[in-house]
C-alpha positions as CSV (number, residue, x, y, z in Angstrom):
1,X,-3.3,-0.9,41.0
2,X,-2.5,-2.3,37.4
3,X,-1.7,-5.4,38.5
4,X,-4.9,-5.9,39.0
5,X,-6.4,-4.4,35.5
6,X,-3.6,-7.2,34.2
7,X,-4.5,-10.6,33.1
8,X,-1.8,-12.1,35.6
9,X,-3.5,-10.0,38.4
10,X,-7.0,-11.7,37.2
11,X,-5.7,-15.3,36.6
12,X,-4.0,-14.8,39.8
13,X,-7.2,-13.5,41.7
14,X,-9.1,-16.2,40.5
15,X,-6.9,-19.3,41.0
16,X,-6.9,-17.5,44.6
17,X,-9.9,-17.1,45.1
18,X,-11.1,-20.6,44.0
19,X,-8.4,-22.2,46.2
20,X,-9.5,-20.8,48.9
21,X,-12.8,-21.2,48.7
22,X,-12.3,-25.0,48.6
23,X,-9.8,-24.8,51.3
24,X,-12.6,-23.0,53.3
25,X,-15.0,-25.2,52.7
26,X,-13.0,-28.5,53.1
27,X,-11.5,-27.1,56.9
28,X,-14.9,-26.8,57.8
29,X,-15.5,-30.5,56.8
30,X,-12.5,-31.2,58.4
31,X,-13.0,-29.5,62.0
32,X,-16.6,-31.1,61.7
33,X,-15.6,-34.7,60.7
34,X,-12.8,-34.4,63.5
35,X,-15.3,-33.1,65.9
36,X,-17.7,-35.9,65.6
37,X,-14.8,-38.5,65.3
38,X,-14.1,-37.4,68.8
39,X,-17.0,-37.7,70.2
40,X,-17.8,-40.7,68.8
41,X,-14.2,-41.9,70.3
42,X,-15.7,-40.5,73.9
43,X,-18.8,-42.2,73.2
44,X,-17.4,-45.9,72.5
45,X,-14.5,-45.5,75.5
46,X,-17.5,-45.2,77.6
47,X,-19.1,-47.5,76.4
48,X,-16.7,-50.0,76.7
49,X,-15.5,-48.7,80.1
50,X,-19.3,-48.9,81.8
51,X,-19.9,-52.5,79.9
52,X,-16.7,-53.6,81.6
53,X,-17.3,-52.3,84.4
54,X,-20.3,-53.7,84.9
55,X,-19.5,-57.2,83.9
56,X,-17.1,-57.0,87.2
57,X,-19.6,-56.5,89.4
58,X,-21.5,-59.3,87.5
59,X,-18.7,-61.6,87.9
60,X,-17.7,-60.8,91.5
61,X,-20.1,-61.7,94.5
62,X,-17.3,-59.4,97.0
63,X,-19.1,-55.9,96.0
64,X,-15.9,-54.2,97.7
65,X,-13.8,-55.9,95.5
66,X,-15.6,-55.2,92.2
67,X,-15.5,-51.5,93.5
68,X,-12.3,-51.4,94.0
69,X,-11.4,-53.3,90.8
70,X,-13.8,-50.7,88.5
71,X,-11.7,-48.1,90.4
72,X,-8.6,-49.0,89.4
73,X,-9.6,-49.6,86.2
74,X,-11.0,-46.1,85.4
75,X,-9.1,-43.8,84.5
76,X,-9.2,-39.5,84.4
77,X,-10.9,-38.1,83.2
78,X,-13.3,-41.1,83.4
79,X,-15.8,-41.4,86.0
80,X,-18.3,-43.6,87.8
81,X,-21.0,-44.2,89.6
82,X,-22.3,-47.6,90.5
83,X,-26.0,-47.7,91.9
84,X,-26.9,-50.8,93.9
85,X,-30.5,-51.6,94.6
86,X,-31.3,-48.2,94.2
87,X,-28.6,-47.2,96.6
88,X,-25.0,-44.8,95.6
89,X,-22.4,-47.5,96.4
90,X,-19.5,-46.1,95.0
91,X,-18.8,-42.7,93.1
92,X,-15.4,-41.7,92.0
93,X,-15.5,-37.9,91.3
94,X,-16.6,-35.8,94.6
95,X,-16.7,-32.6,93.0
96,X,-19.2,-33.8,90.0
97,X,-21.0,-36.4,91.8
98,X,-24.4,-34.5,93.0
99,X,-24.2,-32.8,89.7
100,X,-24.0,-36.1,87.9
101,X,-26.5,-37.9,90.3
102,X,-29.2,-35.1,89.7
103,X,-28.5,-35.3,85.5
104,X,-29.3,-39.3,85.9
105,X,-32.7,-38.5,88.0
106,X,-33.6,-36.1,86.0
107,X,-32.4,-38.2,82.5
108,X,-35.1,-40.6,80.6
109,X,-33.2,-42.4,78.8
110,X,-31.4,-43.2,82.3
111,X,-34.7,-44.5,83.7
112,X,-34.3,-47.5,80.7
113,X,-31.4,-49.1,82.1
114,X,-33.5,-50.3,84.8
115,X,-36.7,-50.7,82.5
116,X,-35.1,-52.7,79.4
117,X,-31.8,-53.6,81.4
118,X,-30.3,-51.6,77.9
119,X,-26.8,-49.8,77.8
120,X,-27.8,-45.9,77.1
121,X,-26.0,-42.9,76.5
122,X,-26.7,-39.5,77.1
123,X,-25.4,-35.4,77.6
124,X,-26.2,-33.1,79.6
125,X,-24.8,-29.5,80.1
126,X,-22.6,-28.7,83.4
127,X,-22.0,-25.2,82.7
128,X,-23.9,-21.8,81.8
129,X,-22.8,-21.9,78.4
130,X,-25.3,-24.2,76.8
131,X,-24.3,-23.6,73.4
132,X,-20.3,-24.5,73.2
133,X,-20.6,-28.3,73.1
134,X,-17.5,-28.6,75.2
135,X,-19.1,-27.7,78.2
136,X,-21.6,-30.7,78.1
137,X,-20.6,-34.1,80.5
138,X,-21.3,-37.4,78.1
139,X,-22.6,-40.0,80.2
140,X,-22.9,-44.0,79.7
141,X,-25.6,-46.3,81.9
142,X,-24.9,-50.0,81.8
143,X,-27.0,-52.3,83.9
144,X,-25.9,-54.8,86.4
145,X,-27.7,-58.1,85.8
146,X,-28.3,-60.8,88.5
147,X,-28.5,-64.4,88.7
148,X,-32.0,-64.0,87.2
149,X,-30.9,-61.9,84.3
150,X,-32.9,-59.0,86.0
151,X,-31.1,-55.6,86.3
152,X,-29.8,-55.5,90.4
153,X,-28.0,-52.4,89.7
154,X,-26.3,-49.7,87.5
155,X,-22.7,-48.1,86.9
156,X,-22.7,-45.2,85.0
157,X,-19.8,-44.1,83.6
158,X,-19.7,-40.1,82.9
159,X,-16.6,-37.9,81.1
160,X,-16.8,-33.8,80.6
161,X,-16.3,-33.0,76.9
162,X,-14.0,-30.2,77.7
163,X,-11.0,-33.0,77.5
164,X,-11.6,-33.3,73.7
165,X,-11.7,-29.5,73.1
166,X,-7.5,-29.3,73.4
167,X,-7.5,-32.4,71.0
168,X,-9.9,-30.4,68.4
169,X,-8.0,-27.4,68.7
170,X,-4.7,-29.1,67.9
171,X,-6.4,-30.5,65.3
172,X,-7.9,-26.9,64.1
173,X,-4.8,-25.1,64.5
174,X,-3.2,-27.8,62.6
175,X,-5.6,-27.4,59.4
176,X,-5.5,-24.0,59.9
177,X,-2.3,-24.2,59.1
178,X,-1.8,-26.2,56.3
179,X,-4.4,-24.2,54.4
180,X,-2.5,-21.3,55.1
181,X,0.6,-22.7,53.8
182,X,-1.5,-24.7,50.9
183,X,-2.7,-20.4,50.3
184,X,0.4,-19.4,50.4
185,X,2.2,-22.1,47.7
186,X,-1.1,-21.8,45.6
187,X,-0.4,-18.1,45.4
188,X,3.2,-18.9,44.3
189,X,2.1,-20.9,41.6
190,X,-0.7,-19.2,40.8
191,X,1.8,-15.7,40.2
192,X,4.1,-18.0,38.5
193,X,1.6,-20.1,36.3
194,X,-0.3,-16.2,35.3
195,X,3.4,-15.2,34.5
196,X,4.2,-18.1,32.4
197,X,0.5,-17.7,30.6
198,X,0.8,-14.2,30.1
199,X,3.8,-13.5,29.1
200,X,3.4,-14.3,25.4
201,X,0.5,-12.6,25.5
202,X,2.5,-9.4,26.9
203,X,4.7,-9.6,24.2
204,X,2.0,-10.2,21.7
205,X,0.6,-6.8,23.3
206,X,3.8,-4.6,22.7
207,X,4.0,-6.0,18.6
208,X,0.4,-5.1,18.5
209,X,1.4,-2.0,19.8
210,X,4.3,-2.0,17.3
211,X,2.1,-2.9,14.2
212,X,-0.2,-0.2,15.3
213,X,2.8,2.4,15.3
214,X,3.0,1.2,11.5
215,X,5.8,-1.6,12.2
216,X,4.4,-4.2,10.4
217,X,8.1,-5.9,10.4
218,X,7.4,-6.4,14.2
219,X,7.8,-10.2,15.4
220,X,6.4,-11.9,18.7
221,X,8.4,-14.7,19.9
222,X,6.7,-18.6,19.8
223,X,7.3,-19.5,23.1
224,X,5.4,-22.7,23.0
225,X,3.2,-25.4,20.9
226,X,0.0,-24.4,22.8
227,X,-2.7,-22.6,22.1
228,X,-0.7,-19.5,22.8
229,X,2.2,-20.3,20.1
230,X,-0.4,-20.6,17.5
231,X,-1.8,-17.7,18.1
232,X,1.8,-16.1,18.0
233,X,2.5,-17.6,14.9
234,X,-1.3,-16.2,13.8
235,X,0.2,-12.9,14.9
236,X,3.3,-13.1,12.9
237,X,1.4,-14.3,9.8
238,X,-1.0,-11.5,10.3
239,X,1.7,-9.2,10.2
240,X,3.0,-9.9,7.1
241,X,-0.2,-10.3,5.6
242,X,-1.3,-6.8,6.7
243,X,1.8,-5.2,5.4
244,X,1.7,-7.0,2.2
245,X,-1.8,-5.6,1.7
246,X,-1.0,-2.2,3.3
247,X,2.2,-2.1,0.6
248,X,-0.7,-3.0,-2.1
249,X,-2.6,-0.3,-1.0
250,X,0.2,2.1,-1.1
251,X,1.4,1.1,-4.4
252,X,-2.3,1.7,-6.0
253,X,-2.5,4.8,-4.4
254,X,1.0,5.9,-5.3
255,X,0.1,4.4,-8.7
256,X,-3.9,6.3,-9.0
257,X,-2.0,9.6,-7.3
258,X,0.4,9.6,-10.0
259,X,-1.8,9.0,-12.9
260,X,-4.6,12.1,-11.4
261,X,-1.4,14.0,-11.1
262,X,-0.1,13.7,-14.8
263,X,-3.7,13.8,-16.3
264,X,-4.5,16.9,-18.6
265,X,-8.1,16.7,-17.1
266,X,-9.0,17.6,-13.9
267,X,-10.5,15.3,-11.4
268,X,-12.2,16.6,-8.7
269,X,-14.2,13.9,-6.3
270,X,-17.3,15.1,-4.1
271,X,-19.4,14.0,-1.1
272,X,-22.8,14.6,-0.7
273,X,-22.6,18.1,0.7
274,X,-20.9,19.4,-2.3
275,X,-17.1,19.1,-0.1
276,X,-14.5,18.3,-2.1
277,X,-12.6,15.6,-1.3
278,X,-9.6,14.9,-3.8
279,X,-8.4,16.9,-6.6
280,X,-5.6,16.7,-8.9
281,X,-3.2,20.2,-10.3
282,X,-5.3,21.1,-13.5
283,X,-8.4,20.9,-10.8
284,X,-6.8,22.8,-8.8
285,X,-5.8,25.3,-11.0
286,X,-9.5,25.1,-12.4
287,X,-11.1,26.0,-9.0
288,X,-8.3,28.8,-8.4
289,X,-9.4,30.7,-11.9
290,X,-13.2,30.4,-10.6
291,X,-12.1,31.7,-7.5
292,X,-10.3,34.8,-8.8
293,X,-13.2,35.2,-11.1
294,X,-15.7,35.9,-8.3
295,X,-15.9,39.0,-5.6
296,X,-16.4,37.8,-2.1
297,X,-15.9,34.0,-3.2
298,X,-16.1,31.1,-0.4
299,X,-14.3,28.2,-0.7
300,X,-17.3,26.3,-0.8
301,X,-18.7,27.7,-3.3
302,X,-18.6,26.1,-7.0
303,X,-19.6,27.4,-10.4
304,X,-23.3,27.1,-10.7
305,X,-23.1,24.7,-13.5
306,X,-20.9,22.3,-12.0
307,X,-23.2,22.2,-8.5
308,X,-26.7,22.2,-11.0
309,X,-24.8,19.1,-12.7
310,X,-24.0,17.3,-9.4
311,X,-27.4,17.5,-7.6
312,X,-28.9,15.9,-11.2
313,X,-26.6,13.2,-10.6
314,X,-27.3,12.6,-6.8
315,X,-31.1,12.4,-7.9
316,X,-31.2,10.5,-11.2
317,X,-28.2,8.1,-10.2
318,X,-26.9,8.7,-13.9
319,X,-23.7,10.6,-15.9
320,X,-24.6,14.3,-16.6
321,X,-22.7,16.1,-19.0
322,X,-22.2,20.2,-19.6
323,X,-19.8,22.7,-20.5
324,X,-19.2,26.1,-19.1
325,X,-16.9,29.3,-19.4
326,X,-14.3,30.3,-16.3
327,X,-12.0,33.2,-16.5
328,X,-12.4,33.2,-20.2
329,X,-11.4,29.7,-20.4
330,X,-14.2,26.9,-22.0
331,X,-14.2,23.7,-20.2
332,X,-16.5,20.4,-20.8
333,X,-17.5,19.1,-17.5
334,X,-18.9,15.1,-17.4
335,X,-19.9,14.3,-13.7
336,X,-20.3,10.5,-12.6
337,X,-22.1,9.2,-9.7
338,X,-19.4,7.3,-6.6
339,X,-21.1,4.2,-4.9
340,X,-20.6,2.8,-1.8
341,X,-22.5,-0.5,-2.1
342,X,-25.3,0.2,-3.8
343,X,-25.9,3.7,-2.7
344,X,-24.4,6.7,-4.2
345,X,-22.3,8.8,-1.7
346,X,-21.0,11.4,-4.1
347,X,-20.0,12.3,-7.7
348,X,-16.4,12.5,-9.4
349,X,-16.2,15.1,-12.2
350,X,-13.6,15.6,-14.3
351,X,-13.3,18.7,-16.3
352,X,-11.8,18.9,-19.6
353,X,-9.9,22.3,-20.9
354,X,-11.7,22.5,-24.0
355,X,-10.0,26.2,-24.9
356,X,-7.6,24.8,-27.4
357,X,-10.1,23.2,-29.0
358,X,-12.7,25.6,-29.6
359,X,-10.0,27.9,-30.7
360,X,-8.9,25.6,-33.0
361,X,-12.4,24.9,-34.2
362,X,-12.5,28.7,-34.2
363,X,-9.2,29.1,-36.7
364,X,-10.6,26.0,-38.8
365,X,-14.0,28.1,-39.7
366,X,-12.2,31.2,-40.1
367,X,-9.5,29.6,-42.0
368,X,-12.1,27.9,-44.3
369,X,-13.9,31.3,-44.3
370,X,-10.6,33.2,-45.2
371,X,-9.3,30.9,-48.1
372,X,-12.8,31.1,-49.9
373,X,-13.4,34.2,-49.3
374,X,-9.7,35.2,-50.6
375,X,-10.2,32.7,-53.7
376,X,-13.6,33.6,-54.4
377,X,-12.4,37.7,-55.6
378,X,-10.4,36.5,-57.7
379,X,-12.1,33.3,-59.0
380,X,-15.0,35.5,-59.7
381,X,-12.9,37.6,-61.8
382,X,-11.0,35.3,-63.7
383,X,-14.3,33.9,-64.5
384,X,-16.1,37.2,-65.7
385,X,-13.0,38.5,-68.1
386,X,-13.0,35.1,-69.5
387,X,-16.8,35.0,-70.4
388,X,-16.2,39.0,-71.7
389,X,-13.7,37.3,-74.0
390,X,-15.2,34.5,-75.0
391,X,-18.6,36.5,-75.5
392,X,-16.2,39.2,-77.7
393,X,-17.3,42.0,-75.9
394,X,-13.9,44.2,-75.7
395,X,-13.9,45.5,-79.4
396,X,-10.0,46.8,-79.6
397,X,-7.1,45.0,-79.0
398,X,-6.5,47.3,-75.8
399,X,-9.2,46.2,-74.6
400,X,-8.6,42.7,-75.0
401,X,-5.1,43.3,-73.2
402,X,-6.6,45.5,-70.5
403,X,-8.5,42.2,-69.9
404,X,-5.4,40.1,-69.8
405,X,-3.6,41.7,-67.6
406,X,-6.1,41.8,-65.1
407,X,-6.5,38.2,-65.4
408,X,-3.0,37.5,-65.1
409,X,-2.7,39.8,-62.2
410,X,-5.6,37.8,-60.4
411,X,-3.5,34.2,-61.6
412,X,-0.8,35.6,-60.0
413,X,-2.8,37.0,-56.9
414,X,-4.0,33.1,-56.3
415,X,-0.5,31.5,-56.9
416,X,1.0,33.9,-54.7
417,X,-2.1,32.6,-51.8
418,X,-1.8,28.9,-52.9
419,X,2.3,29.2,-52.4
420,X,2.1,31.3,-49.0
421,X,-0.2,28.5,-47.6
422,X,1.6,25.7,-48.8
423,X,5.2,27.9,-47.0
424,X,2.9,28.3,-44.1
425,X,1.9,24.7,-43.8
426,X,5.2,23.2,-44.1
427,X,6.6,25.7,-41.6
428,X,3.8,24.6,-38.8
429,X,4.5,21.0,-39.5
430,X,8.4,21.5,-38.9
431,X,9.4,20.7,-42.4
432,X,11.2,23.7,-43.1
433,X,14.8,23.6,-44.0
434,X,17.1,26.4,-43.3
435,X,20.5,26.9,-45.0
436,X,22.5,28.7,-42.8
437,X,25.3,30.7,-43.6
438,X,27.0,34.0,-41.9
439,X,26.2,37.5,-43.1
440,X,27.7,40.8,-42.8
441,X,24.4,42.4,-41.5
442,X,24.4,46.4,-42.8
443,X,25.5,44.8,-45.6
444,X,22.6,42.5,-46.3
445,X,20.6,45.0,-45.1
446,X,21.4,47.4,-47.3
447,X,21.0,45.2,-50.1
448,X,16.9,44.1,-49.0
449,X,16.2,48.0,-48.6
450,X,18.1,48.6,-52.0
451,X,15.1,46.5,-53.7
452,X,12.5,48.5,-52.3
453,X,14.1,51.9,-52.6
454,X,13.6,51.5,-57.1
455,X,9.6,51.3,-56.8
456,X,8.9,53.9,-54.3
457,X,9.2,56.7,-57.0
458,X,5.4,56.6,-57.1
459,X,4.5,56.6,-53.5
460,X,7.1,59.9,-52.5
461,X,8.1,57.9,-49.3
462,X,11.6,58.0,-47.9
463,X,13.3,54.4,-46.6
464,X,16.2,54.7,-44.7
465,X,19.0,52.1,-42.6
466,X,20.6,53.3,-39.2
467,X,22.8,50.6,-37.3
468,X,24.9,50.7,-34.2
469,X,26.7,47.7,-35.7
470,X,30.3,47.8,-37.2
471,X,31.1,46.8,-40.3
472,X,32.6,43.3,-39.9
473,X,29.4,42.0,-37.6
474,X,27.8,38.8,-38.8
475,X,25.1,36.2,-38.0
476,X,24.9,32.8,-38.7
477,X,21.3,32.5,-40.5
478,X,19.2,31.6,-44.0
479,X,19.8,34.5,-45.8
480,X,17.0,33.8,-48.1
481,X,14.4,33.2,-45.4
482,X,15.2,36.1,-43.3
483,X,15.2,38.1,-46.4
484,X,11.5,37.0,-46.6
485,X,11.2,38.0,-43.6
486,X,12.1,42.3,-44.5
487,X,10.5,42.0,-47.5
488,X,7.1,40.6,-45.5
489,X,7.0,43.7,-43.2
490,X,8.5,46.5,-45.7
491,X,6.1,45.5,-48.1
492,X,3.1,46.2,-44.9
493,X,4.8,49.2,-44.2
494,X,4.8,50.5,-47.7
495,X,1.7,49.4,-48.0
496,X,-0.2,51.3,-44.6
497,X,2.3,54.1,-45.0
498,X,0.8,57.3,-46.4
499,X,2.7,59.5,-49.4
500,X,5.1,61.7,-48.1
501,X,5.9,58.7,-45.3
502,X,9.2,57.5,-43.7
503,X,10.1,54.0,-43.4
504,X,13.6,52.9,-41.2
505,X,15.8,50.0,-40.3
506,X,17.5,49.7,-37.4
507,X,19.7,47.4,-36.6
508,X,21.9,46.9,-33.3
509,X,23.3,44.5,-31.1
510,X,21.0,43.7,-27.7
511,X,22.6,40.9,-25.0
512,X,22.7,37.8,-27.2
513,X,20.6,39.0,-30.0
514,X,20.9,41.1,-33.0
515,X,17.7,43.3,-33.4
516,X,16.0,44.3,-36.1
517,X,13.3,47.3,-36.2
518,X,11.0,48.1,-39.4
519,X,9.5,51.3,-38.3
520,X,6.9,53.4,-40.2
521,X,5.0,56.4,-39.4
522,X,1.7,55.1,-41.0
523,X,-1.8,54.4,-40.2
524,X,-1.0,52.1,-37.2
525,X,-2.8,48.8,-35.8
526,X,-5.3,49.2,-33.1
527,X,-4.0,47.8,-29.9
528,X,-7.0,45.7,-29.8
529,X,-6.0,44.2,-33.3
530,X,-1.9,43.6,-31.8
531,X,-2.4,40.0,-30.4
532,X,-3.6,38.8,-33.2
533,X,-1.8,40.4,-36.2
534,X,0.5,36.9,-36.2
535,X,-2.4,34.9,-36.6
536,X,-3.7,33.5,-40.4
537,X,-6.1,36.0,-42.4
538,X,-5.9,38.4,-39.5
539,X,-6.4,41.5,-41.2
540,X,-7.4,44.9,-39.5
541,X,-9.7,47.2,-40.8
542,X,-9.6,47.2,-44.6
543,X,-10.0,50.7,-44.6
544,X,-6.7,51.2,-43.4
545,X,-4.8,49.2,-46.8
546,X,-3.7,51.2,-49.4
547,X,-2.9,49.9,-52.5
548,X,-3.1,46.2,-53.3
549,X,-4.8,44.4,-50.4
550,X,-2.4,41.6,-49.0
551,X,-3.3,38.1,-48.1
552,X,-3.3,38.0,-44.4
553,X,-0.5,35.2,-44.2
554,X,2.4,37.2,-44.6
555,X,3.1,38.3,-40.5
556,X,2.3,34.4,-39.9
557,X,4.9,33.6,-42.1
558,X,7.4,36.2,-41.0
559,X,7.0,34.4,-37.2
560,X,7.3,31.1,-38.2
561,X,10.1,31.7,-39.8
562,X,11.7,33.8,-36.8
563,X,11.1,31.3,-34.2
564,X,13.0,28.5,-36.7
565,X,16.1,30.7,-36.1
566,X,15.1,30.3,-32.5
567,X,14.1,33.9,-32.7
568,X,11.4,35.8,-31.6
569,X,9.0,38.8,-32.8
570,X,7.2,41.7,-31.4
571,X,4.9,44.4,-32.4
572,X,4.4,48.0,-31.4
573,X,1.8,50.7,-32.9
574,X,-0.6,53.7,-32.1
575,X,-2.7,54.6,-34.5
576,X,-2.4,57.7,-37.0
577,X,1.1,57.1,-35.4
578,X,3.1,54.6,-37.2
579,X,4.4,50.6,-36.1
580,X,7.4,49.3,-34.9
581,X,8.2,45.3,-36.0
582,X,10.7,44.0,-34.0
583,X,13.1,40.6,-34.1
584,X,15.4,39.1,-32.6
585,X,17.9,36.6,-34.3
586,X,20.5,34.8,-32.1
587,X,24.3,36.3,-32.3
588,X,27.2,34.4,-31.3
589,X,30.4,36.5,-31.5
């Protein structure tokens, strides 16, 4: 049954169809025209035959003669009557003559060969079938004229249409069958001339097919110059043109994929329900921390601020901007409005990590916070002592000196802030420079904790070395730097270590480090104060400093100029328990 779904099986259908409709139509013109050409042939033999025969018995005066001579001339299935004066003189068919003799009573148009001395013609039926024509008898009157030009007599010549039927069926059957054969070579061609039609077309169907499985390479042959062949080569050229522009497409979203995926800022498009349709990692990863954050959490749900910001921009058509807090994390959010046409069908946002930046901001105002407030102690007293001078309020010279040495301990105080910024600064921008050299380490370990040991006599605390190391172990390092370094944290443990205290060095080889530990059994650092001991200014509670208060930039120091060994630095400590600094520097045996 495809066939007929086909375009051969409808070009075929219809070329048949139409064929033999107009072979229909003409056999029926045919079998009529032949019909009457017949008849008409029946009608004008008659004719002829009864005008002849009549002008015989005209031209004779023997009437035996003339009826033998109209005898022989007539022929089956011909017949005749001749009617003299009214009286049957001859008749040449026994079986049809009373039949015949009773049509011509009973005939009008009979009664004028008499009346207007006229040849007429007329049919009458001879069987019971009135309707098949066949069955009728044609009959011819033709007058017999005398001397006077009056009408002495009649011969009528008769013949049964059922001698043309053979004739008219040869003649059907013969039609018949050349519109069969005419059907059958018109179906030939028609099946070969749909083939030849459609099959560029069927091949233009399986590269459409082709093209549609994503093989836009896919070629139909040009089979012709027609109509057809152009629209192969339209097919071809379409082709190319489609994968040229589905390439394009590709590329630019290759191309917009990439840049969403290297972008810092997450990119997250909407529709109009709030679904999100395309987001990037860093969106992603923004949506994940919101999720985490909440109990019971939806994937369709979004942080309040983001979905308050949308809606705004679905009603006022215009960029909304905000900023909100996720899993301790600060973000800026600025959501635009996405057209199609002229109507807006959803909203991109893209979302900003703005925790860097606020922290930052954060360290700037406590940095500009710190350094005055550190300067301003000392400025203030600098100031003061001067103006006591100056005004000559101390009265003894021990005075005046007592004066002097505290403002040359606050000079010093500022130099030694102003230089440990100015060390710190360099470090951060990566313009330190380290003079390597290798170390025995007990040995210049020994030597840092020798320098401390000769001004602990007032403080009655004991400062001890253990190692696990031999003798001969070195490391490649800055001695001067890392030097900084023990002095930096034995100076904080002397300092938050109480009299009667213990302070310790360890040293000892751990995988592809050497470690160093400064431990003290002091006042301790909260654990809520450990992340951020490294950090500038970062001092704990000032209750906790004995002695001379430090500036807050020694620890930052101290890991700045670990991690340019390609070190790194930890802290341990419970309070009222003591602190454990520990670093790693890199050993290569």
């Amino acid at each position: 049954m495809r066939i007929w779904r086909s375009v051969v099986g409808k070009l075929w259908m219809t070329i048949l169809l139409l064929v033999c409709f107009v072979l229909f139509i003409l056999t029926i013109l045919l079998l009529e025209f032949f019909q009457n050409y017949h008849v008409e042939e029946v009608e004008e033999t008659l004719r002829y035959e009864a005008q002849k025969s009549a002008s015989i018995l005209e031209d004779h005066d023997d009437l035996d003669m003339s009826i033998q001579i109209v005898a022989e001339v007539l022929d089956d299935p011909v017949h005749s009557v001749v009617e003299m004066n009214d009286d049957i003189v001859f008749y040449s068919d026994e079986l049809s003559y009373r039949d015949t003799l009773r049509a011509i009573n009973n005939s009008q148009l009979m009664d004028r060969v008499y009346a207007d001395g006229t040849v007429v013609q007329d049919e009458f039926p001879s069987g019971e079938d009135f309707d098949n024509r066949y069955n009728n008898i044609m009959i011819v009157g033709a007058p017999v004229l005398n001397a006077n030009g009056e009408a002495a007599g009649a011969v009528y010549v008769y013949q049964s249409l059922e001698a043309i039927q053979q004739t008219t069926e040869q003649t059907t059957r013969l039609i018949i069958l050349a519109a069969a054969i005419a059907i059958i070579l018109t179906t030939i061609f028609a099946f070969f001339l749909s083939t030849r039609i459609t099959a560029p077309l069927r091949k233009m169907r399986e590269g459409a097919f082709e093209v549609a499985r994503g093989k836009f390479d896919t070629k139909v042959p040009i089979l012709s110059n027609d109509e057809i062949g152009e629209l192969a080569t339209a097919f071809n050229q379409m082709g190319r043109q489609l994968k040229h522009h589905l390439d394009a497409l590709s590329q630019e979203k290759e191309q917009l994929s990439s840049v969403l995926s290297s972008m810092a800022d997450g990119v997250i498009t909407f529709n109009k329900d709030l679904t999100v349709l395309v987001s990037n990692p860093p969106a992603e990863r923004f949506l994940q921390n919101w999720y985490d954050e909440q109990d019971g959490y939806t994937k369709l749900a979004l942080p309040p601020t983001i979905e308050q910001l949308i809606k705004e921009v679905m009603q006022t058509n215009e960029e909304q901007v905000g900023e909100l807090e996720v899993n301790g994390r600060s973000y800026a959010a600025i959501i635009s409005p996405l057209y199609s046409g002229q109507t807006v069908r959803g909203a991109v946002a893209v979302l900003r990590d703005m925790t860097e930046e606020r922290k930052l901001e954060t360290l700037r105002k406590d940095f500009i916070a710190n350094v005055s407030h550190e300067l301003r102690t000392p400025i203030s007293m600098l100031q003061g002592y001067s103006e006591a001078i100056i005004d000559d309020i101390p009265q003894s010279d021990e005075e005046r000196k007592d004066i002097a040495k505290v403002i040359y301990d606050e000079s010093l105080r500022m130099g030694r802030l102003v230089n440990e910024l100015l060390d710190l600064a360099r470090m951060e921008a990566g313009h330190i420079v380290l003079n390597k050299e290798e170390v025995k380490v007990n040995e210049f370990s020994s030597r840092v904790l020798s320098k401390f040991k000769l001004g602990l006599n007032d403080h009655d605390i004991m400062l001890s070395y253990e190692t696990e190391l031999n003798e001969s172990t070195v490391i490649l390092i800055d001695p001067d730097r890392i030097e900084q370094v023990l002095t930096n944290l034995l100076d904080n443990a002397i300092r938050h270590t109480k009299a009667d205290g213990k302070i310790i060095i360890k040293t000892r080889r751990e995988n592809q480090f050497i470690r160093f530990d400064v431990i003290d059994n002091g006042v301790g650092i909260p654990e809520e104060d450990l992340p951020f001991i490294f950090e500038r200014f970062y001092k704990a509670d000032k209750a906790r400093t004995r002695g001379r208060a430090g500036t807050g930039l020694g620890l930052a120091i101290v890991k700045n100029l670990i991690e340019a060994h390609k070190g790194k630095i930890k802290a341990e400590s419970k309070v009222d328990k003591g602190t454990v600094f520990s670093f790693f520097l890199p050993f290569h045996s």
